[in-house]
MIDREN-307859 format. One record per residue (C-alpha): x, y, z; residue number from 1; residue in three letters. Coordinates in nm, 3 decimals. Example, Ala and Ser with C-alpha at 12.3 -4.5 7.8 and 13.67 -1.06 7.14 Angstrom:
2
1.230 -0.450 0.780 1 ALA;
1.367 -0.106 0.714 2 SER;
***
This chain:
199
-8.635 -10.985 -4.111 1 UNK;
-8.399 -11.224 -4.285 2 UNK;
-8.313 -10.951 -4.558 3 UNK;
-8.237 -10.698 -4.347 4 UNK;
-8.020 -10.919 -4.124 5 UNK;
-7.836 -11.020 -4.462 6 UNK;
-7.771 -10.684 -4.567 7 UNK;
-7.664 -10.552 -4.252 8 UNK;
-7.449 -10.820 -4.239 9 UNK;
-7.289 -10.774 -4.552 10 UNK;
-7.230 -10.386 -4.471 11 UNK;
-7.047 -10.449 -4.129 12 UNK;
-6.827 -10.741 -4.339 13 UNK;
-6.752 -10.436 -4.612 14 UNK;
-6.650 -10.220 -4.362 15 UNK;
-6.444 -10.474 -4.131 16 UNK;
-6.299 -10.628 -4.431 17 UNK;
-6.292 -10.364 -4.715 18 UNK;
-6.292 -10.619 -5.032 19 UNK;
-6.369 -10.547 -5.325 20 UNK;
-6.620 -10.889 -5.401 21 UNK;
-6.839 -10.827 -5.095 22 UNK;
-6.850 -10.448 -5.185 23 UNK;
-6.948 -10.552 -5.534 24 UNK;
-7.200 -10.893 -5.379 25 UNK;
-7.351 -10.512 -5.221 26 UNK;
-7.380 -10.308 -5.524 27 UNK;
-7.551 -10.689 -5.698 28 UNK;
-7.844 -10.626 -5.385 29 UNK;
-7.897 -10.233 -5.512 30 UNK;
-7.909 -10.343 -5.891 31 UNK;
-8.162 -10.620 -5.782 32 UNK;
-8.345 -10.404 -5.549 33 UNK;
-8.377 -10.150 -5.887 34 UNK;
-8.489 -10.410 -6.071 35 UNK;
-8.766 -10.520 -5.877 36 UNK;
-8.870 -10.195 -5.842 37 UNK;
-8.939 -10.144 -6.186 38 UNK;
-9.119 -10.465 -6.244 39 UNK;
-9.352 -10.384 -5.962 40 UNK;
-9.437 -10.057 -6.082 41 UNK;
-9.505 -10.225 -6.494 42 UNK;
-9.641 -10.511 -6.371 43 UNK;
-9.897 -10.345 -6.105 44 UNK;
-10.023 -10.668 -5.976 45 UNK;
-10.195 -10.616 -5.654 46 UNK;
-10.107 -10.839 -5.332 47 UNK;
-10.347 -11.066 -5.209 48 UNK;
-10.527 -10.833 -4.974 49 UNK;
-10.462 -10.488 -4.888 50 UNK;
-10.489 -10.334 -4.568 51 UNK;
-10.483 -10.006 -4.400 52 UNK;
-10.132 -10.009 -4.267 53 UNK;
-9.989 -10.051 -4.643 54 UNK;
-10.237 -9.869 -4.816 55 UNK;
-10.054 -9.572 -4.587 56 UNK;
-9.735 -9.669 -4.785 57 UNK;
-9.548 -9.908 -4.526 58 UNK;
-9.566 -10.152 -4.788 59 UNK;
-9.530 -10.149 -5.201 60 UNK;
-9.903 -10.235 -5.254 61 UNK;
-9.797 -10.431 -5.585 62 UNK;
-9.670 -10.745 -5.534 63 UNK;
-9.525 -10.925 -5.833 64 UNK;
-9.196 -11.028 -5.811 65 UNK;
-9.202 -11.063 -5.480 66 UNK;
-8.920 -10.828 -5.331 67 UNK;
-8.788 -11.024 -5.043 68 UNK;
-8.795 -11.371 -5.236 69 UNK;
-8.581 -11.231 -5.502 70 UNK;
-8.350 -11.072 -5.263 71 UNK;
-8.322 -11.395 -5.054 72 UNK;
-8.228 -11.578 -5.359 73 UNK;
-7.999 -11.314 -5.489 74 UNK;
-7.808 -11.309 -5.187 75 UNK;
-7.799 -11.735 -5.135 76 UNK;
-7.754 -11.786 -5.525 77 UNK;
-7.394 -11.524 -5.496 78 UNK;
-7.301 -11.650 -5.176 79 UNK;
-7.340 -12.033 -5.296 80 UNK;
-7.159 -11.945 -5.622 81 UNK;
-6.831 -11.802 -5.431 82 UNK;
-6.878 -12.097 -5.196 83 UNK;
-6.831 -12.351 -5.471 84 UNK;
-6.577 -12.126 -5.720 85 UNK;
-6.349 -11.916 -5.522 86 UNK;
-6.325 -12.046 -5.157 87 UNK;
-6.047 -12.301 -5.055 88 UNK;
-6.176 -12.413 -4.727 89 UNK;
-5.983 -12.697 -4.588 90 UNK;
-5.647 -12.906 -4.728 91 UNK;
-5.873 -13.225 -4.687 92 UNK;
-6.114 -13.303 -4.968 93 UNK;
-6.371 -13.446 -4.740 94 UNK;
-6.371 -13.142 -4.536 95 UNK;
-6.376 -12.939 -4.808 96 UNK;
-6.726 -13.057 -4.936 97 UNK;
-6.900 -13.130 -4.679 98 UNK;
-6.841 -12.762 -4.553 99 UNK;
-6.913 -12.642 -4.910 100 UNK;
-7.222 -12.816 -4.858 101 UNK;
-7.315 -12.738 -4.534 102 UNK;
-7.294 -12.355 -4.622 103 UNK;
-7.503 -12.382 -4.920 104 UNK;
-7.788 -12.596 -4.760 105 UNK;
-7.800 -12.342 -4.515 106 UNK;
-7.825 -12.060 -4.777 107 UNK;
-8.067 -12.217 -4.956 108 UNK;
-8.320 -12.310 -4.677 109 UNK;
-8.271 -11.915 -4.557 110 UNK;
-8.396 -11.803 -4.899 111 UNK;
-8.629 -12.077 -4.885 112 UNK;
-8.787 -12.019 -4.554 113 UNK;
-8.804 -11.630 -4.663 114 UNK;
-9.003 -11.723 -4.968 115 UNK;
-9.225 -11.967 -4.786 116 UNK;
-9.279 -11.666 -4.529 117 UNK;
-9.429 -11.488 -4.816 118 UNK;
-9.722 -11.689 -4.914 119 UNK;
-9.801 -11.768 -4.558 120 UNK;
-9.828 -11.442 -4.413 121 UNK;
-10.023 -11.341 -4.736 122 UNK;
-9.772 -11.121 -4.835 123 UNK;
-9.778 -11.252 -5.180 124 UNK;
-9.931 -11.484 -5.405 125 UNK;
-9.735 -11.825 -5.513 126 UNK;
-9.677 -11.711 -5.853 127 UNK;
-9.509 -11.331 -5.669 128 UNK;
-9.323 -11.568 -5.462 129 UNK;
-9.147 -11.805 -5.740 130 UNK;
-9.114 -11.529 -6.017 131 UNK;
-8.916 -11.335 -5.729 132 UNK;
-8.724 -11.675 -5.643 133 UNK;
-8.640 -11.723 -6.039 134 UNK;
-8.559 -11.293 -6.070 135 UNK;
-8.319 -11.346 -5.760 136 UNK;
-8.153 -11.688 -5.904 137 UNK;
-8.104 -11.468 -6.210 138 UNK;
-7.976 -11.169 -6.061 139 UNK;
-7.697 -11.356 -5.867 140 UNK;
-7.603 -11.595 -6.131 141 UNK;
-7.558 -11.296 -6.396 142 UNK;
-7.378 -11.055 -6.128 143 UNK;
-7.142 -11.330 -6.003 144 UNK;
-7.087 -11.416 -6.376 145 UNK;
-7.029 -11.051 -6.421 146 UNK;
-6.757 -10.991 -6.102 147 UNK;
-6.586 -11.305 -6.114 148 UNK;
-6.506 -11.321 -6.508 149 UNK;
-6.497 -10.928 -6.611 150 UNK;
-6.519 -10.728 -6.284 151 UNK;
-6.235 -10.876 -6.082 152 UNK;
-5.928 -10.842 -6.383 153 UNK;
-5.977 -10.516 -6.270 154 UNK;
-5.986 -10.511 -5.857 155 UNK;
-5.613 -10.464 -5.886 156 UNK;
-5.595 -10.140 -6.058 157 UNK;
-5.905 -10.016 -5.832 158 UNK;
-5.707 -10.073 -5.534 159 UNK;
-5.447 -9.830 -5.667 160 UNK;
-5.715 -9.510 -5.664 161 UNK;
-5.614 -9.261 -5.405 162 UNK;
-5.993 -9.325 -5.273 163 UNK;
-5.914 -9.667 -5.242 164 UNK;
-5.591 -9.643 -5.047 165 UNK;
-5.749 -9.391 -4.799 166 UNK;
-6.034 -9.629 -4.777 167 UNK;
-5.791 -9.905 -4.744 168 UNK;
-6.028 -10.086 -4.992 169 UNK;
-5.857 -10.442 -5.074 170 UNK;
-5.866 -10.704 -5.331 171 UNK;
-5.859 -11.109 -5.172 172 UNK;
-5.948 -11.245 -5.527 173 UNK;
-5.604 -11.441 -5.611 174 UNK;
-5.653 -11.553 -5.213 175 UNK;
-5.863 -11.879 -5.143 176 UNK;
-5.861 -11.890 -4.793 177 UNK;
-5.897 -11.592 -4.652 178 UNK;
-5.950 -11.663 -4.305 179 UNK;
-5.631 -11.878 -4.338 180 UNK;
-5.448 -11.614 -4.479 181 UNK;
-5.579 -11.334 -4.207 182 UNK;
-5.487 -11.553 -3.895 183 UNK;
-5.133 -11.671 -4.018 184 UNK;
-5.073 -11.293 -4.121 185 UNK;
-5.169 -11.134 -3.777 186 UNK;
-5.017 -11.434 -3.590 187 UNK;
-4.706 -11.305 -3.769 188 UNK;
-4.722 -10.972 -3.706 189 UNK;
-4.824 -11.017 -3.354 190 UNK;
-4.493 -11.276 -3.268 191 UNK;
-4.304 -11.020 -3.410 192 UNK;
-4.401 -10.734 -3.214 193 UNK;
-4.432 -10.893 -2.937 194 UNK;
-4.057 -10.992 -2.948 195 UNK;
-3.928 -10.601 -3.066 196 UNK;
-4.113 -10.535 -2.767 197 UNK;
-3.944 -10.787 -2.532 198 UNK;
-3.620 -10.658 -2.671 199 UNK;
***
């Protein structure tokens, strides 16, 4: 359940928020889910057991890399990364870590859980289960790599389409603090239309 929670999550951020970096963290979960698909279907290693209900196709009934395990860790890996190297969180330094670290214990004990969930519902086999964890540590490493040093030079000028400013797609890259930046902004707004309307 946690995967679908995540990305569900993630599309009701990309369409409150309309930035670029969690539309392309998104488009990172369809390249991994790709990839795993493709392994599965060259690698053809069966799942521990089979049973009726997947053999029926509610389930892949190859199981190496283990899809959810590699999504978990795709998702925690990109999240922790933009933690550590793009947020600005709080003015005081001790604050500042332990929040850091305090989001990315709890993103790595989700993926970790997930992964753990695997083996003991007999989902997968240990080695499905860690070659998914190492795929998904992969995948997020080389797509944050990817958006934060190539990807985002260019957020600017994709704001500029006509699709984007219909969309009202928006680029917070050169902004650390986001939820700093959001409150003080409609604060603003709202003092100031608040007074037009008193006058």
């Amino acid at each position: 359940m946690l995967p679908i929670l995540y990305v569900v999550s993630i599309f009701t951020v990309i369409i409150i928020r309309r930035d670029l970096t969690t539309i392309f963290y998104f488009f990172g979960f369809l390249i991994t889910e790709f990839t795993n698909f493709v392994l599965k279907n060259l690698i053809k290693q069966p799942r521990p057991y089979l049973n009726e209900h997947r053999s029926k196709g509610s389930f892949s009934k190859y199981g190496m890399p283990s899809d959810h395990s590699q999504v978990m860790f795709y998702f925690s890996t990109f999240f922790i990364l933009i933690v550590l190297f793009r947020y600005y969180i709080s003015q005081s330094k001790l604050i500042q870590i332990l929040m850091k670290s305090f989001l990315c214990v709890i993103a790595i004990f989700a993926a970790v859980l997930v992964a753990f969930s695997r083996v003991y519902l007999k989902y997968h086999t240990n080695e499905q289960v860690i070659a998914g964890s190492l795929l998904g540590i992969i995948c997020g490493s080389l797509w944050f790599f990817i958006v934060h040093t190539i990807l985002s030079k260019h957020f600017h000028y994709i704001t500029t389409w006509k699709i984007s400013e219909f969309l009202m797609i928006r680029d917070y890259t050169h902004i650390p603090n986001i939820l700093l930046f959001q409150y003080t902004a409609e604060r603003n707004e709202a003092s100031i239309r608040r007074k037009n309307k008193n006058n």
